[in-house]
Structures are given as C-alpha cells and as structure tokens.
C-alpha positions in Angstrom: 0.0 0.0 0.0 1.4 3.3 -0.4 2.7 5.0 2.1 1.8 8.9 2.5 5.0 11.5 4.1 3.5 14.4 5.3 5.1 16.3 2.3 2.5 13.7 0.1 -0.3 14.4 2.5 0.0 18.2 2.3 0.8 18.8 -1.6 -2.4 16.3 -2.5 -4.6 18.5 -0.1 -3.0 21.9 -1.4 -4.0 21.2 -4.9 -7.5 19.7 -3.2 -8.2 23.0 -1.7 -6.6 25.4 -4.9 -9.3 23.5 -7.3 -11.9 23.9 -4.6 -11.1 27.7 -3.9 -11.1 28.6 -8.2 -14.6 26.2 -8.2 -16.0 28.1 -5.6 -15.3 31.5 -7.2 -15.9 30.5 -10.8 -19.3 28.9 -10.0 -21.5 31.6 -8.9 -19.7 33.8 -11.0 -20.6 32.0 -14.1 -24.2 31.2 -13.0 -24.9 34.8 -12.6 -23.5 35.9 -15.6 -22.9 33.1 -17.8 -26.0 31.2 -17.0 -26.3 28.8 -20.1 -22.6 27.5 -19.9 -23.3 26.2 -16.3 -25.7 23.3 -18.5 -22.7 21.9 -20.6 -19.8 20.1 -19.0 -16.7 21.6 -19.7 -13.2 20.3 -19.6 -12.8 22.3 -16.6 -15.6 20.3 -15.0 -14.3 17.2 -16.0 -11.1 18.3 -14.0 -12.7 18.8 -11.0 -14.8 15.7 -11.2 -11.8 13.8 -11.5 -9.8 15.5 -8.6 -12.7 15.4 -6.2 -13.2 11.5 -7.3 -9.8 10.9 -6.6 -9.6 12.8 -3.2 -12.8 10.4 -2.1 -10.9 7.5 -2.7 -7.9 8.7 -1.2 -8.9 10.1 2.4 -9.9 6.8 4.1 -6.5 6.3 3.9 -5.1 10.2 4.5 -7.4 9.5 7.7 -6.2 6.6 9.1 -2.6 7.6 7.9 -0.2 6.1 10.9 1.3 9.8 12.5 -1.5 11.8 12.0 -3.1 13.7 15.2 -5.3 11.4 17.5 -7.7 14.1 17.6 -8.2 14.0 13.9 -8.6 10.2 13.5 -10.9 10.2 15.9 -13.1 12.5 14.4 -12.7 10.9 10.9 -13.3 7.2 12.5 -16.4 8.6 14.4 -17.8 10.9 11.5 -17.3 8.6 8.0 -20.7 9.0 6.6 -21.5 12.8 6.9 -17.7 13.1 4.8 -18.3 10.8 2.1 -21.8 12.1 1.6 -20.1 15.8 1.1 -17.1 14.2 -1.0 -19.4 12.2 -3.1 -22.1 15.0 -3.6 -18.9 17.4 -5.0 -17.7 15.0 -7.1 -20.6 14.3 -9.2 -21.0 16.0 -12.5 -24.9 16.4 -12.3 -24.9 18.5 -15.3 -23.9 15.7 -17.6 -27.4 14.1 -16.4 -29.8 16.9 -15.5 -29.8 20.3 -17.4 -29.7 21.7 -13.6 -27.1 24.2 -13.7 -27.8 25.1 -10.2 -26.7 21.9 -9.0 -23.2 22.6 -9.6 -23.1 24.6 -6.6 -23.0 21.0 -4.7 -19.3 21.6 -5.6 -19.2 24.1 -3.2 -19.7 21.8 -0.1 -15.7 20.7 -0.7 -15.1 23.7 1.1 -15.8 21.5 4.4 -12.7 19.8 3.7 -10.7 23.5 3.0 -12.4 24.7 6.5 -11.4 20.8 7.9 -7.6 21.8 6.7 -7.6 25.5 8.3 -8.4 24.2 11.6 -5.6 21.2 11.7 -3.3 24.1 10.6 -4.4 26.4 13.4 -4.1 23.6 15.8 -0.3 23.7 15.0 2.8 24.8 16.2 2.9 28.1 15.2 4.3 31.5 16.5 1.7 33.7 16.1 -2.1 32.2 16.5 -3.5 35.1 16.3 -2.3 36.0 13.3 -3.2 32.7 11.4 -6.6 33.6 13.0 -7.0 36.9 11.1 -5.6 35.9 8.2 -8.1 33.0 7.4 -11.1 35.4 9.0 -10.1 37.8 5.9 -10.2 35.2 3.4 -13.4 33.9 4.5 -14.5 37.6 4.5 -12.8 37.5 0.4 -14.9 34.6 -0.5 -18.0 35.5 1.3 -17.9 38.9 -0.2 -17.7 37.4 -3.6 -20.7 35.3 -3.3 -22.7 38.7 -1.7 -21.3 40.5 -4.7 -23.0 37.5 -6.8 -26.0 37.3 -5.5 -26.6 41.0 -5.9 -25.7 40.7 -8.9 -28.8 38.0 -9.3 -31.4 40.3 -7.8 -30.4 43.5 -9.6 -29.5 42.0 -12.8 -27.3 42.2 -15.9 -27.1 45.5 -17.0 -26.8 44.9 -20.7 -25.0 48.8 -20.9 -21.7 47.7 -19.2 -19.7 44.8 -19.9 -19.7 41.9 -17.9 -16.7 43.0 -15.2 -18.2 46.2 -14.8 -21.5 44.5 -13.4 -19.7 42.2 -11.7 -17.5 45.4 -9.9 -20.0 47.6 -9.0 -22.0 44.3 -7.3 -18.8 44.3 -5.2 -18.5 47.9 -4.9 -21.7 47.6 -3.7 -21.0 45.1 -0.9 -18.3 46.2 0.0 -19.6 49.9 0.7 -22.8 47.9 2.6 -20.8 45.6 4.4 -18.1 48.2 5.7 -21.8 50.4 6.8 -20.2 53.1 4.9 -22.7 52.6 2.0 -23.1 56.1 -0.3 -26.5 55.8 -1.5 -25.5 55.6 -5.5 -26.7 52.2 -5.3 -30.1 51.3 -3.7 -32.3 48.4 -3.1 -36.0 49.1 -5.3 -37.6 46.0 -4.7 -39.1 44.1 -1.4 -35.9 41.1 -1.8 -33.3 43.5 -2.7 -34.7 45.9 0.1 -34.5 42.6 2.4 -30.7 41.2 1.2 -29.5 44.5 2.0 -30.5 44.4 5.7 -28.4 40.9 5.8 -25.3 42.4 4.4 -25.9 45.4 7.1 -26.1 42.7 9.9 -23.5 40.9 8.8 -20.9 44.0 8.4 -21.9 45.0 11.7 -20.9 41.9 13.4 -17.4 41.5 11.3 -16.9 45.5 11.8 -16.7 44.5 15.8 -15.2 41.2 14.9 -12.1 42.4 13.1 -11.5 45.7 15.9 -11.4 43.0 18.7 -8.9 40.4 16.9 -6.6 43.5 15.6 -6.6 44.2 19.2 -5.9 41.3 20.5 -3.3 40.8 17.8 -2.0 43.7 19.3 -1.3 42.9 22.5 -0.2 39.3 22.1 2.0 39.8 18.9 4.6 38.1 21.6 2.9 36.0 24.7 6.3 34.5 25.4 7.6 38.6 25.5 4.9 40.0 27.7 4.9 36.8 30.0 8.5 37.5 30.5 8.3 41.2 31.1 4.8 40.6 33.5 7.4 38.7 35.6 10.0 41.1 35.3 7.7 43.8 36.3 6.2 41.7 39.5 10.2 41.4 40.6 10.8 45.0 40.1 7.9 45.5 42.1 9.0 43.0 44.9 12.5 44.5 44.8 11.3 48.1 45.2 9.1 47.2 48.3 11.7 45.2 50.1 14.4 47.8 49.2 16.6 45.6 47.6 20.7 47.2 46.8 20.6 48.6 43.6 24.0 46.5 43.2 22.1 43.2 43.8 18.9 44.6 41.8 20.6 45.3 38.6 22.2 41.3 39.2 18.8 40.0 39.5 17.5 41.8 36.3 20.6 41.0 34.6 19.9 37.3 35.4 16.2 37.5 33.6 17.4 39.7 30.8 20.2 36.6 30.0 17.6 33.8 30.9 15.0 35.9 28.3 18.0 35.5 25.5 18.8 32.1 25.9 15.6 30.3 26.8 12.9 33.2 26.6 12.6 33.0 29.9 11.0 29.6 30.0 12.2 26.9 32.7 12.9 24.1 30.9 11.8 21.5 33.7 8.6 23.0 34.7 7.9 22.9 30.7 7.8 19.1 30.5 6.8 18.3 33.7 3.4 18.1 32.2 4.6 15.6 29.8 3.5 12.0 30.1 7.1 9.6 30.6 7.7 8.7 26.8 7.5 12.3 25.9 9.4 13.8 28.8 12.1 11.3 27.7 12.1 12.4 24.3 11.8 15.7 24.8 14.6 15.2 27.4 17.2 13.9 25.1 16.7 16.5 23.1 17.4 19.5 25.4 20.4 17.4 27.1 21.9 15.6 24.4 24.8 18.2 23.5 25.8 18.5 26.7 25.6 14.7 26.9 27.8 14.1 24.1 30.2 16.9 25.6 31.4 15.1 28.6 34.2 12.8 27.4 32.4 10.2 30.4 29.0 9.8 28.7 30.8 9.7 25.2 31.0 5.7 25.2 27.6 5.3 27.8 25.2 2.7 26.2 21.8 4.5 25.1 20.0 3.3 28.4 22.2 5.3 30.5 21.6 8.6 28.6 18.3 7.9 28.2 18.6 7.4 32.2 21.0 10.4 32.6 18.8 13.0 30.5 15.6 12.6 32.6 17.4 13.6 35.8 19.6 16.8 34.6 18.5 20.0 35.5 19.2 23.0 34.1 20.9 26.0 36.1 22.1 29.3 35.2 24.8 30.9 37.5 25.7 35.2 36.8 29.6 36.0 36.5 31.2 36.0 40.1 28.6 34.0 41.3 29.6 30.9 43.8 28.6 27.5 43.0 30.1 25.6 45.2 31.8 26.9 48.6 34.7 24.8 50.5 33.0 23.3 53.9 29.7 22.8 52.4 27.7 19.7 52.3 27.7 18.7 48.9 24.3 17.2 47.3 25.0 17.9 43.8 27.5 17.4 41.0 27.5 19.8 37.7 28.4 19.6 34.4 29.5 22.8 32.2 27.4 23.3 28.5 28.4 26.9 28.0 30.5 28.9 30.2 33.8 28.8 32.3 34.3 28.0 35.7 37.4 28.2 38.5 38.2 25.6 41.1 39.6 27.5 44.5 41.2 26.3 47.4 39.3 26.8 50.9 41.3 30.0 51.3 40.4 31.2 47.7 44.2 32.3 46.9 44.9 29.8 44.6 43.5 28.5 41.5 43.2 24.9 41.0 42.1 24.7 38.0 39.9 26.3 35.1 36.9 24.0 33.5 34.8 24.7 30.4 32.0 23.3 28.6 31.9 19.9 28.5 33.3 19.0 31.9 32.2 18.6 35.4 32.4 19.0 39.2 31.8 18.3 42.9 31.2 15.0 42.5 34.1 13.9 45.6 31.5 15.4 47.9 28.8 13.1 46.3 30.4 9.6 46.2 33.0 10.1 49.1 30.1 11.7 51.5 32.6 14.4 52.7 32.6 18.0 52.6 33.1 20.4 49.7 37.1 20.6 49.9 37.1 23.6 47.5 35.2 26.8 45.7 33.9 26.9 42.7 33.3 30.5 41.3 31.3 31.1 37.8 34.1 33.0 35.7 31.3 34.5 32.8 27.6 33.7 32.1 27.5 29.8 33.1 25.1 27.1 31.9 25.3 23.9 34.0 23.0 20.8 34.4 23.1 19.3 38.0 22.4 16.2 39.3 21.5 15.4 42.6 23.0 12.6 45.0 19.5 10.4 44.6 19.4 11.2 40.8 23.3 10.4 40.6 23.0 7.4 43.0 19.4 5.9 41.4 21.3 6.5 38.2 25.4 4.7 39.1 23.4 2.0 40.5 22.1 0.3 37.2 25.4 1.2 35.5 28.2 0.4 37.5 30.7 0.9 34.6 30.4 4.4 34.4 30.1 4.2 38.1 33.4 3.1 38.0 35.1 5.4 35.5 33.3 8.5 37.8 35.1 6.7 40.9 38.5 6.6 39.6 38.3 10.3 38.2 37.3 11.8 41.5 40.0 9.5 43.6 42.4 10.8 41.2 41.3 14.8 41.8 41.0 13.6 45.2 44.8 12.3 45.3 45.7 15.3 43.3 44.1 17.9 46.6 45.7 15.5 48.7 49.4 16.6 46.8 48.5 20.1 47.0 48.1 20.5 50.1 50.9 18.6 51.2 52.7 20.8 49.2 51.6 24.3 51.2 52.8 22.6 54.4 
C-alpha cells in the first residue's frame, strides 16, 4: 500500500483545496453571468470531477494515515458517513445528467474539507495564532464577499449597458460599501428582496466590523505572549525589589539574570515545561534539550543509550551570573555539575589559589557526592554559566544500574582527590 509522508499528504490536499477555492469562485460567478454555460460540461468540470473522485478514494486512507493527530482520527473514525456524503455530492458532474445548472453549486460543499484543513493548521505549532486567525477570518471575509457580490448581482440583474466585469465590480462595490456600513446611497435596493438582502449584508458588516477591531486588538497585544509573560514577571520582581528595598547592586544582578535567561531560553524553565509531559515524551523531549551537553562530557561519550536515556531525565538546568559561587569549601555537597556553556574556576578553601579552570563539557563536585565528605574547594562562575546538576539520589538511582560508568566516575574523583591530597601537602 502506499505510504503517505506528510510532504504527500500536504501537496495532495494543497491542490484539493486550490481546485476547490477557483470552483467556488468560478461557479457563482458564471451562474450569474454566464447562466447557459453552467448546462454543458466543460473540460474544466471534468477536471474537478476527476480530482474530487480521486480525493474520495484517497482520504480513508489520509485519515487513518499512521502519524496523524489522534484528535483528527478520531473525528474521521467517528464521522465517516456525513464526509463521504459531502465528498461524493462534490464530485458528481450532475450536469452531464440533468440540465440543472444550479446543481453545480454541490461543488461548493468541498469547502468543508478547505475549513477541515484551516483548523488542523491552526491547531499547529505556530508562532503567532493570532495571526493565522485573522488571516483565514479575511479570506473567509474574500470569498463571502464574492458570493454577496453574486448574489446581488442575481437580484439587480445584468445590465446589458456595461460589460460583464463592470457589473460584476460595481455588485462588489456595492458590498463592500454595505458591508463596511459606509454605503453612499448611489446604489439602492428598489424592490421588497433586494430591500431585504441589504438588511443581511448590514447585519453581517456590523458583526465583522466588531469582529475584526477585537482580533486587531488582540493581535496587538499578544503579537509576543512569550515577550509580555517575561516582562509581566520582570515587572512583579521590580515590584518586589522596590518594596523590600533591595541594593541597587544586587537589583541590577537580578534583572541582569532575567534579561540573560530571556536571551537564551525566553525566559521559559525548561523542567517545569515538560513536567506536564507523560514519561515517553518527557524522555524524548529530554534527550533533546540534554543531548549536547551529553555528548560533551568525554564520560557519557561511550555510555550505552539506556544510560543517557537514564542520565537526560534527571539533569537539571541551572544558570549561575559572573562571580557567582557555586560551590563553597566546607559545604555539604548534594550535587555534582556539568558545564554546557560557560567557564568556571576551582579555589582552594582560602580562595588564593586556582586549582584549576573547567569549560564546557566537563564537570564537578562529584568527591562530595560519592565520598560523602565536605566540599574541599570553591567553585566561582568565571562569565555567564550554563550547568545541568544532578542530585546525590538522581546520581545514585542513576550509578546504580550502570556500575561501569560508576566506576570510570570513581576513579576520576579518587584521582582529583589524590591530586588535593598533593596540594596540600605541598603548602605545608
């Protein structure tokens, strides 16, 4: 059977919706003004006969495609009949057996599966919702304007003293003067049903007059969400820090710290945002975010997949500011770090001496951790520091099904350990 990508999937139902869209314009069009031609079947028909058949046949199988949203096969596996009876009605050619033209505006129900295909594509990832919302609101507005335009254009008539595009302009002059409620009076309604459509298209303007102000305004003022959440925050911190009377000097720290966490994860927390996440997700998701850093640390380079798999669910991310300590000598140490961007140094307990200088990629404080003692040195963040930590019941629940890395962690910290050891020995 073959096998639709999601490349397939969207190209057929691109060209679906384009031959829908110029069917649903050409139709009224052409029953207004062309009456007679709507009676033969054209090539053109033929065309859409043929797409429409094919699209019938083809969306059992776009529906229950494997990878498509739940939601949607749901509704496709609960609602069958109602969408073949719209497919099947659309793709009939009725004019090739009743001298109906009217009946070809049965095509016009495809444009369930157009409004089916907007609403999968709102549904999806995309940056600004809002905007995707005003943009197919205006061309529903188009194409409902256009069918106004021709049915005006049915009640007033052809006027046999302008061409065929003039009549059909000054029908949408007409609507869209009327529906706008800016109408000029140099067209009016002189019978009872014109008199009567004209109310509707008042109605109607009136309700997408307030319709449009309120989503332009609420385009407006979400145009970022992940911006104004950020700078609400920001603003309910300023506020805290002005009523406790925070230092300036340790204020400007603290906004410095949400301005670089706004630039490097717009100001998201990356555990709280897939805490939500059921376990097969979170993992995913997981080993995603943690992966480079993963694949950083010489000691995960040869780790089996279990182990990273294992590894990525229990790293959190931490952000330390410039000066900052991490780790003080004579604490009680409870977690270990590992560097993705940034630069630390180690310090002895007296801070006069650098032991060393580690970058992304390595790690520390894990003596502390698997020897149970105190923190022997300082760790001070050098520049803007991004570090995942693991904590001694994440690091233990972790070594304990994986012995051999527990080993290689072992022998690196006995050998730092040894190495403290020689320095100190070395001041006395």
């Amino acid at each position: 059977m073959f096998k639709y990508t999601n490349l397939y999937q969207w190209g057929w139902r691109l060209i679906v919706a384009t031959t829908t869209l110029v069917a649903a314009v050409d139709i009224p069009v052409r029953l207004v003004l062309d009456y007679q031609s709507l009676g033969r079947v054209t090539g053109f028909d033929w065309f859409i006969t043929l797409i429409f058949a094919a699209d019938m046949l083809l969306n059992p199988a776009l529906a229950t495609r494997r990878g498509r949203p739940a939601r949607d096969v749901l509704e496709a596996q609960a609602n069958p009949g109602p969408w073949f009876a719209i497919d099947l009605a659309a793709a009939v050619p009725f004019t090739a057996f009743l001298a109906l033209p009217p009946l070809q505006l049965l095509r016009l129900l495809k444009l369930a599966r157009v409004a089916e295909m907007m609403r999968r594509w709102q549904r999806a990832e995309l940056h600004n919702p809002n905007v995707i919302r005003l943009v197919v609101f205006l061309f529903w507005l188009a194409l409902g304007l256009h069918w106004l335009a021709c049915g005006w254009l049915s009640l007033r008539g052809v006027s046999p003293d302008v061409t065929e595009g003039t009549n059909y302009l000054l029908a949408l002059y007409w609507c869209v003067t009327t529906l706008a409620t800016v109408g000029y009076g140099d067209i009016t309604p002189t019978t009872n049903v014109e008199v009567m459509y004209a109310l509707l298209t008042i109605s109607l303007g009136v309700g997408v007059f307030g319709y449009v102000i309120g989503s332009v305004a609420s385009l407006l003022a979400n145009i970022d969400p992940a911006r104004v959440r950020h700078q609400e925050m920001v603003e309910r911190v300023k506020a805290f820090m002005r009523y406790r009377q925070v230092p300036s000097a340790l204020r400007q720290r603290i906004l410095d710290y949400y301005e670089y966490l706004w630039e490097k994860r717009l100001g998201y927390d990356e555990s709280l945002a897939v805490s939500g996440l059921p376990p097969s997700l979170r993992t995913e998701v997981c080993l995603f975010l943690n992966r480079e850093i993963i694949q950083k640390v010489p000691l995960f380079r040869a780790a089996s997949e279990e182990f990273v798999r294992a590894i990525a669910l229990e790293m959190r991310p931490v952000i330390y500011m410039p000066g900052d300590y991490i780790i003080r000598a004579g604490d009680i140490g409870e977690e270990m770090y590992f560097i993705s961007q940034g630069t630390v140094e180690v310090l002895s307990a007296d801070e006069r001496k650098v032991y060393a200088v580690l970058k992304s990629g390595e790690f520390f404080g894990e003596m502390a951790l698997l020897f149970n003692q105190l923190r022997e040195a300082s760790v001070r963040a050098l520049d803007y520091c991004d570090l995942y930590l693991l904590t001694r019941a994440s690091l233990e629940r972790t070594l304990v099904r994986h012995p051999e890395i527990a080993a290689r962690i072992t022998a690196i910290a006995q050998q730092r350990r040894e190495e403290n050891v020689q320095r100190q020995e070395k001041r006395h």
